[in-house]
C-alpha angles and dihedrals in degrees: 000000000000124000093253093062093042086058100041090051098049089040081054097045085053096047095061088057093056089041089100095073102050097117098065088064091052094267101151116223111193112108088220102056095252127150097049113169093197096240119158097243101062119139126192124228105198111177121180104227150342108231085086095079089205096074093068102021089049131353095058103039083048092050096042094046093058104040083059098049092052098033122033091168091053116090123203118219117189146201136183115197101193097225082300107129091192091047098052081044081066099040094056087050093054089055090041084058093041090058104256113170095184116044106196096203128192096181125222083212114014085187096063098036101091095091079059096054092048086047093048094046089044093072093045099258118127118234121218114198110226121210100320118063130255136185120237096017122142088228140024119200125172146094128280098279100187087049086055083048090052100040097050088040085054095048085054094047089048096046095049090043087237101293139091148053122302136186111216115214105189134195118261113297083226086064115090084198090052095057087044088055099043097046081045091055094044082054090075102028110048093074103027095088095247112127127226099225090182127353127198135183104215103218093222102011087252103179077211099063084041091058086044094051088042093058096043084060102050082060088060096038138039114246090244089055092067107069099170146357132223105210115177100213135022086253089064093049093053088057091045097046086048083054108054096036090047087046085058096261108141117244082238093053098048115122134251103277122181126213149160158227085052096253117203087237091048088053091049086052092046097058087034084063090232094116127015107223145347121196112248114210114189096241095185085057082055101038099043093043092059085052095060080048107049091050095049096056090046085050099043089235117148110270104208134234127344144189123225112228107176089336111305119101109248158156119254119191131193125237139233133232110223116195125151094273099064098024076117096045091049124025094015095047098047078048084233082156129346136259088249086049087064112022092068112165091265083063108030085102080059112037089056096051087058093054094252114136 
Protein backbone atom coordinates (compact mmCIF):
# COMPACT_ATOMS: atom_id res chain seq x y z
CA UNK A 1 0.00 0.00 0.00
CA UNK A 2 1.45 3.14 -0.83
CA UNK A 3 2.17 6.10 1.89
CA UNK A 4 -0.63 8.26 0.61
CA UNK A 5 -3.20 5.75 1.46
CA UNK A 6 -1.59 4.94 4.80
CA UNK A 7 -2.02 8.79 5.66
CA UNK A 8 -5.20 9.34 4.33
CA UNK A 9 -6.55 6.29 6.23
CA UNK A 10 -5.11 7.13 9.59
CA UNK A 11 -6.08 11.16 8.93
CA UNK A 12 -9.63 9.54 8.28
CA UNK A 13 -9.63 7.09 11.46
CA UNK A 14 -8.90 10.20 13.41
CA UNK A 15 -11.00 11.91 12.13
CA UNK A 16 -14.30 9.42 13.38
CA UNK A 17 -13.06 9.90 17.22
CA UNK A 18 -13.25 13.58 16.99
CA UNK A 19 -17.00 13.17 14.78
CA UNK A 20 -18.81 13.87 17.83
CA UNK A 21 -18.00 17.33 17.86
CA UNK A 22 -18.80 18.27 14.66
CA UNK A 23 -21.40 20.63 15.50
CA UNK A 24 -19.60 22.71 17.02
CA UNK A 25 -17.54 23.41 13.35
CA UNK A 26 -21.17 24.10 11.39
CA UNK A 27 -21.58 20.29 10.21
CA UNK A 28 -25.25 19.95 10.08
CA UNK A 29 -26.82 16.36 11.71
CA UNK A 30 -30.14 15.94 10.87
CA UNK A 31 -30.59 13.41 8.50
CA UNK A 32 -33.29 15.69 6.77
CA UNK A 33 -31.48 18.65 6.13
CA UNK A 34 -32.77 20.16 8.14
CA UNK A 35 -31.12 23.33 10.35
CA UNK A 36 -29.88 25.06 7.71
CA UNK A 37 -28.64 28.78 8.69
CA UNK A 38 -28.60 30.04 4.85
CA UNK A 39 -25.03 30.88 4.75
CA UNK A 40 -23.07 31.04 1.04
CA UNK A 41 -20.57 28.11 1.72
CA UNK A 42 -22.99 25.22 2.22
CA UNK A 43 -22.18 21.95 0.73
CA UNK A 44 -24.76 18.78 0.36
CA UNK A 45 -23.93 15.30 1.36
CA UNK A 46 -26.47 13.14 -0.40
CA UNK A 47 -25.79 9.29 0.25
CA UNK A 48 -28.17 6.47 -1.35
CA UNK A 49 -28.92 4.10 1.61
CA UNK A 50 -28.11 2.89 4.83
CA UNK A 51 -27.91 -1.24 4.66
CA UNK A 52 -24.31 -0.67 3.58
CA UNK A 53 -23.16 -0.07 6.61
CA UNK A 54 -20.11 2.11 4.93
CA UNK A 55 -22.26 5.13 3.97
CA UNK A 56 -22.99 6.29 8.27
CA UNK A 57 -20.13 4.57 10.02
CA UNK A 58 -17.81 6.00 7.56
CA UNK A 59 -18.45 7.94 4.50
CA UNK A 60 -20.33 10.72 6.22
CA UNK A 61 -18.25 11.20 9.65
CA UNK A 62 -15.11 11.21 7.14
CA UNK A 63 -16.71 13.84 4.88
CA UNK A 64 -18.04 16.04 7.72
CA UNK A 65 -14.80 15.97 9.70
CA UNK A 66 -12.95 17.31 7.04
CA UNK A 67 -15.14 19.86 5.63
CA UNK A 68 -14.94 21.33 9.13
CA UNK A 69 -11.18 21.24 9.56
CA UNK A 70 -10.61 23.14 6.13
CA UNK A 71 -13.71 25.32 6.19
CA UNK A 72 -15.22 26.65 9.53
CA UNK A 73 -17.44 29.01 7.69
CA UNK A 74 -18.87 25.98 5.41
CA UNK A 75 -21.80 24.25 6.72
CA UNK A 76 -22.83 20.30 5.59
CA UNK A 77 -26.14 19.55 5.12
CA UNK A 78 -27.06 15.68 4.61
CA UNK A 79 -29.50 13.32 3.32
CA UNK A 80 -29.81 9.98 3.26
CA UNK A 81 -32.54 8.52 0.49
CA UNK A 82 -32.85 5.03 1.60
CA UNK A 83 -32.60 3.42 -1.81
CA UNK A 84 -35.65 5.51 -2.42
CA UNK A 85 -34.96 7.81 -6.23
CA UNK A 86 -37.80 9.88 -5.57
CA UNK A 87 -36.81 10.36 -2.39
CA UNK A 88 -33.07 11.56 -3.15
CA UNK A 89 -35.16 13.91 -6.25
CA UNK A 90 -36.58 15.54 -3.21
CA UNK A 91 -33.80 15.64 -1.36
CA UNK A 92 -31.59 17.70 -4.23
CA UNK A 93 -34.10 19.83 -4.38
CA UNK A 94 -34.09 20.51 -0.28
CA UNK A 95 -30.31 21.48 -0.55
CA UNK A 96 -31.04 23.35 -3.75
CA UNK A 97 -33.68 25.51 -1.33
CA UNK A 98 -31.06 25.66 1.79
CA UNK A 99 -28.37 27.45 -0.58
CA UNK A 100 -25.85 24.63 -1.41
CA UNK A 101 -23.55 25.53 -3.93
CA UNK A 102 -21.82 22.00 -4.06
CA UNK A 103 -24.01 19.15 -4.04
CA UNK A 104 -21.66 15.90 -3.08
CA UNK A 105 -24.18 12.99 -4.77
CA UNK A 106 -24.03 9.23 -4.34
CA UNK A 107 -26.79 8.46 -6.48
CA UNK A 108 -29.69 5.63 -5.65
CA UNK A 109 -29.72 5.17 -9.85
CA UNK A 110 -26.67 6.81 -11.65
CA UNK A 111 -28.40 6.00 -14.60
CA UNK A 112 -31.35 8.19 -13.95
CA UNK A 113 -29.51 11.09 -12.26
CA UNK A 114 -28.89 12.82 -14.60
CA UNK A 115 -32.61 15.17 -14.31
CA UNK A 116 -30.89 15.89 -10.61
CA UNK A 117 -27.59 17.07 -11.92
CA UNK A 118 -29.38 19.57 -14.59
CA UNK A 119 -31.50 20.63 -11.80
CA UNK A 120 -28.73 21.10 -9.62
CA UNK A 121 -26.50 23.13 -12.38
CA UNK A 122 -29.21 24.85 -13.20
CA UNK A 123 -29.16 26.70 -10.17
CA UNK A 124 -25.61 27.32 -10.43
CA UNK A 125 -24.37 24.68 -7.84
CA UNK A 126 -21.67 22.18 -8.98
CA UNK A 127 -22.36 18.40 -8.55
CA UNK A 128 -19.71 16.09 -7.54
CA UNK A 129 -20.48 12.52 -8.23
CA UNK A 130 -19.63 10.51 -5.34
CA UNK A 131 -18.55 7.01 -5.70
CA UNK A 132 -20.78 5.96 -8.31
CA UNK A 133 -20.48 7.67 -11.78
CA UNK A 134 -22.78 10.34 -13.48
CA UNK A 135 -22.94 12.03 -16.91
CA UNK A 136 -22.81 15.13 -17.13
CA UNK A 137 -21.53 15.67 -13.82
CA UNK A 138 -18.65 18.68 -12.96
CA UNK A 139 -16.56 15.92 -10.95
CA UNK A 140 -16.09 12.17 -10.80
CA UNK A 141 -14.46 10.45 -7.33
CA UNK A 142 -14.23 6.96 -6.68
CA UNK A 143 -12.17 3.94 -6.87
CA UNK A 144 -11.52 1.57 -10.11
CA UNK A 145 -14.56 -0.34 -9.93
CA UNK A 146 -13.85 -3.03 -12.74
CA UNK A 147 -10.41 -3.57 -11.10
CA UNK A 148 -12.49 -4.29 -7.61
CA UNK A 149 -14.80 -6.80 -10.08
CA UNK A 150 -11.45 -8.62 -11.36
CA UNK A 151 -9.81 -8.80 -8.55
CA UNK A 152 -12.38 -10.16 -6.67
CA UNK A 153 -13.34 -12.52 -9.97
CA UNK A 154 -9.25 -13.75 -9.83
CA UNK A 155 -9.23 -14.47 -5.93
CA UNK A 156 -12.58 -17.00 -6.73
CA UNK A 157 -10.95 -18.70 -9.74
CA UNK A 158 -7.50 -19.31 -7.47
CA UNK A 159 -9.20 -20.47 -4.57
CA UNK A 160 -11.32 -22.94 -6.41
CA UNK A 161 -8.14 -24.05 -8.54
CA UNK A 162 -10.22 -23.09 -11.75
CA UNK A 163 -12.72 -25.49 -11.63
CA UNK A 164 -16.10 -25.90 -10.25
CA UNK A 165 -19.48 -24.64 -9.97
CA UNK A 166 -20.28 -20.93 -8.49
CA UNK A 167 -23.29 -19.07 -7.63
CA UNK A 168 -22.81 -14.62 -8.63
CA UNK A 169 -24.31 -12.62 -6.62
CA UNK A 170 -24.01 -9.18 -8.28
CA UNK A 171 -24.56 -5.35 -6.95
CA UNK A 172 -27.93 -3.62 -7.77
CA UNK A 173 -28.54 -3.15 -11.90
CA UNK A 174 -29.63 0.56 -10.84
CA UNK A 175 -25.87 1.03 -9.59
CA UNK A 176 -23.35 2.43 -12.34
CA UNK A 177 -20.51 0.94 -9.83
CA UNK A 178 -22.43 -2.62 -9.78
CA UNK A 179 -22.32 -3.10 -13.71
CA UNK A 180 -18.51 -1.87 -13.52
CA UNK A 181 -17.81 -4.95 -10.67
CA UNK A 182 -19.61 -7.55 -12.25
CA UNK A 183 -18.22 -6.99 -15.83
CA UNK A 184 -14.90 -6.72 -13.86
CA UNK A 185 -15.51 -10.19 -12.26
CA UNK A 186 -16.58 -11.75 -15.44
CA UNK A 187 -13.50 -10.49 -16.55
CA UNK A 188 -11.70 -13.26 -14.66
CA UNK A 189 -14.22 -15.97 -14.64
CA UNK A 190 -15.62 -16.42 -18.08
CA UNK A 191 -12.46 -18.12 -19.33
CA UNK A 192 -11.06 -19.61 -16.31
CA UNK A 193 -13.01 -22.82 -16.63
CA UNK A 194 -14.98 -22.26 -13.81
CA UNK A 195 -18.76 -22.55 -14.61
CA UNK A 196 -21.64 -20.04 -13.49
CA UNK A 197 -24.21 -22.54 -12.37
CA UNK A 198 -27.14 -19.18 -11.46
CA UNK A 199 -26.46 -15.41 -11.56
CA UNK A 200 -28.55 -12.66 -9.94
CA UNK A 201 -28.41 -9.26 -9.85
CA UNK A 202 -29.82 -8.27 -5.92
CA UNK A 203 -32.04 -4.79 -6.59
CA UNK A 204 -30.67 -3.08 -3.42
CA UNK A 205 -27.98 -5.30 -2.48
CA UNK A 206 -30.15 -6.45 0.41
CA UNK A 207 -27.74 -9.40 2.35
CA UNK A 208 -31.31 -10.64 3.01
CA UNK A 209 -32.37 -11.26 -0.56
CA UNK A 210 -28.80 -12.71 -0.97
CA UNK A 211 -29.54 -15.47 2.00
CA UNK A 212 -33.02 -16.03 0.23
CA UNK A 213 -31.32 -16.63 -3.56
CA UNK A 214 -28.81 -18.59 -1.95
CA UNK A 215 -31.33 -20.97 -0.49
CA UNK A 216 -33.51 -21.28 -3.69
CA UNK A 217 -30.64 -22.48 -5.08
CA UNK A 218 -29.57 -25.16 -2.50
CA UNK A 219 -33.14 -26.74 -3.47
CA UNK A 220 -31.91 -26.99 -7.13
CA UNK A 221 -28.31 -28.01 -6.27
CA UNK A 222 -26.58 -30.14 -3.83
CA UNK A 223 -24.49 -28.34 -1.48
CA UNK A 224 -21.13 -30.21 -3.06
CA UNK A 225 -22.08 -28.99 -6.35
CA UNK A 226 -21.40 -25.29 -5.32
CA UNK A 227 -18.18 -24.97 -4.96
CA UNK A 228 -17.95 -20.97 -4.61
CA UNK A 229 -19.74 -17.90 -4.65
CA UNK A 230 -18.99 -14.67 -6.15
CA UNK A 231 -20.64 -12.14 -3.94
CA UNK A 232 -20.08 -8.59 -4.90
CA UNK A 233 -20.06 -6.86 -1.23
CA UNK A 234 -19.46 -8.02 2.08
CA UNK A 235 -23.59 -7.62 2.63
CA UNK A 236 -24.11 -10.14 0.13
CA UNK A 237 -21.56 -12.56 1.76
CA UNK A 238 -23.28 -12.37 5.16
CA UNK A 239 -26.59 -13.59 3.41
CA UNK A 240 -24.69 -16.29 1.51
CA UNK A 241 -22.70 -17.53 4.39
CA UNK A 242 -26.63 -17.60 6.62
CA UNK A 243 -27.70 -19.62 3.77
CA UNK A 244 -25.20 -22.55 3.39
CA UNK A 245 -24.65 -23.05 6.88
CA UNK A 246 -28.44 -22.94 7.48
CA UNK A 247 -28.74 -25.27 4.52
CA UNK A 248 -26.32 -27.80 6.70
CA UNK A 249 -23.40 -27.00 5.11
CA UNK A 250 -20.20 -26.88 8.13
CA UNK A 251 -18.50 -23.47 8.74
CA UNK A 252 -15.22 -25.52 7.70
CA UNK A 253 -16.80 -26.76 4.38
CA UNK A 254 -18.10 -23.52 3.22
CA UNK A 255 -16.90 -22.45 0.06
CA UNK A 256 -14.54 -19.76 -1.07
CA UNK A 257 -16.88 -16.51 -1.20
CA UNK A 258 -15.57 -13.26 -2.22
CA UNK A 259 -16.88 -9.45 -0.73
CA UNK A 260 -16.25 -6.13 -0.26
CA UNK A 261 -16.04 -2.70 1.66
CA UNK A 262 -14.11 -4.67 4.23
CA UNK A 263 -16.82 -4.75 6.75
CA UNK A 264 -15.75 -5.30 10.48
CA UNK A 265 -18.11 -8.44 10.45
CA UNK A 266 -16.40 -9.76 6.79
CA UNK A 267 -13.19 -9.48 8.34
CA UNK A 268 -14.36 -11.36 11.27
CA UNK A 269 -15.51 -13.84 8.86
CA UNK A 270 -12.22 -13.72 6.95
CA UNK A 271 -9.99 -14.70 9.84
CA UNK A 272 -12.77 -16.81 11.01
CA UNK A 273 -12.14 -18.73 7.63
CA UNK A 274 -15.92 -18.40 6.75
CA UNK A 275 -15.28 -16.15 3.60
CA UNK A 276 -11.80 -15.59 1.69
CA UNK A 277 -11.50 -11.76 0.91
CA UNK A 278 -13.23 -8.72 0.81
CA UNK A 279 -11.85 -5.73 -1.04
CA UNK A 280 -10.92 -3.18 1.15
CA UNK A 281 -11.27 0.75 -0.48
CA UNK A 282 -9.75 3.52 1.76
CA UNK A 283 -12.72 5.30 2.25
CA UNK A 284 -11.20 8.03 4.04
CA UNK A 285 -8.99 8.45 0.89
CA UNK A 286 -12.64 8.73 -0.97
CA UNK A 287 -14.51 10.59 1.45
CA UNK A 288 -11.93 13.13 2.36
CA UNK A 289 -11.03 13.62 -0.95
CA UNK A 290 -14.70 14.69 -1.93
CA UNK A 291 -14.42 17.16 0.97
CA UNK A 292 -11.01 19.25 -0.66
CA UNK A 293 -12.88 19.14 -3.19
CA UNK A 294 -15.91 20.20 -2.23
CA UNK A 295 -14.35 23.37 -0.54
CA UNK A 296 -12.57 24.18 -3.07
CA UNK A 297 -15.16 24.32 -5.31
CA UNK A 298 -17.50 26.55 -2.44
CA UNK A 299 -14.27 28.82 -2.13
CA UNK A 300 -13.41 29.11 -5.89
CA UNK A 301 -9.80 27.77 -5.11
CA UNK A 302 -7.96 25.53 -7.97
CA UNK A 303 -8.79 21.77 -7.46
CA UNK A 304 -5.81 20.02 -8.87
CA UNK A 305 -5.36 17.35 -11.44
CA UNK A 306 -7.64 15.39 -12.59
CA UNK A 307 -8.23 12.41 -14.68
CA UNK A 308 -11.03 12.20 -17.33
CA UNK A 309 -13.01 9.03 -17.01
CA UNK A 310 -16.17 9.22 -19.87
CA UNK A 311 -15.90 12.82 -19.80
CA UNK A 312 -16.20 14.05 -16.49
CA UNK A 313 -12.71 15.12 -14.37
CA UNK A 314 -12.14 12.57 -11.40
CA UNK A 315 -10.37 10.72 -8.90
CA UNK A 316 -9.77 7.56 -9.39
CA UNK A 317 -8.35 5.31 -6.32
CA UNK A 318 -7.01 2.22 -6.29
CA UNK A 319 -8.30 -0.68 -4.29
CA UNK A 320 -6.94 -3.30 -1.74
CA UNK A 321 -7.09 -7.00 -1.58
CA UNK A 322 -7.90 -8.11 2.03
CA UNK A 323 -7.24 -12.05 2.85
CA UNK A 324 -6.29 -13.48 6.34
CA UNK A 325 -2.61 -12.99 5.86
CA UNK A 326 -2.50 -9.13 5.63
CA UNK A 327 -5.98 -8.31 7.72
CA UNK A 328 -2.80 -6.43 10.21
CA UNK A 329 -0.84 -4.66 7.11
CA UNK A 330 -4.41 -3.07 5.62
CA UNK A 331 -7.45 -2.41 7.76
CA UNK A 332 -5.45 -2.69 11.16
CA UNK A 333 -2.61 -0.47 10.07
CA UNK A 334 -4.76 2.47 8.57
CA UNK A 335 -6.36 1.93 11.75
CA UNK A 336 -9.54 1.67 9.68
CA UNK A 337 -10.72 -0.30 12.63
CA UNK A 338 -8.42 -1.90 15.84
CA UNK A 339 -7.19 -4.95 16.66
CA UNK A 340 -9.85 -5.05 19.71
CA UNK A 341 -12.51 -4.01 17.07
CA UNK A 342 -11.88 -7.03 15.51
CA UNK A 343 -10.36 -9.64 17.93
CA UNK A 344 -13.80 -9.91 20.07
CA UNK A 345 -13.85 -13.06 22.37
CA UNK A 346 -15.86 -15.18 19.49
CA UNK A 347 -12.26 -14.51 17.21
CA UNK A 348 -9.45 -14.33 19.59
CA UNK A 349 -8.66 -18.20 18.40
CA UNK A 350 -8.43 -16.52 15.29
CA UNK A 351 -7.20 -13.83 15.54
CA UNK A 352 -4.13 -15.45 17.15
CA UNK A 353 -3.66 -17.77 14.72
CA UNK A 354 -3.35 -14.75 12.20
CA UNK A 355 -0.52 -13.04 14.32
CA UNK A 356 -2.92 -9.99 15.64
CA UNK A 357 -2.54 -9.29 19.06
Amino acid sequence: MSATLHRYAAWGAALLIGVAGLSACGANDSEDGDGGDGGDQVIALLLPESKTTRYETFDRPLFEGKVAELCGECEVVYYNADQDEAKQTQQVDTAISEGASVIVLDPVNGAGAGGMVRTAQDSGAQVIAYDRFIDDADYYISFDNETVGRMQGEALVEAMGDQGGILMLNGAPTDPNAAQFKAGAHSAIDDSGVKILEEYDNPDWSPNNAQEFVTDQLSKYDADQINGVYAANDGQAGGVVAALTGGGVAVDQLPPITGQDAELAAIQRILAGEQEMTIYKPIAVEAEKAAELAVALVNGDDVGETVDFEGVPSFIFDPIVVTSDNVGDTVVEDEFYSVSDICTDEYADACADAGLS
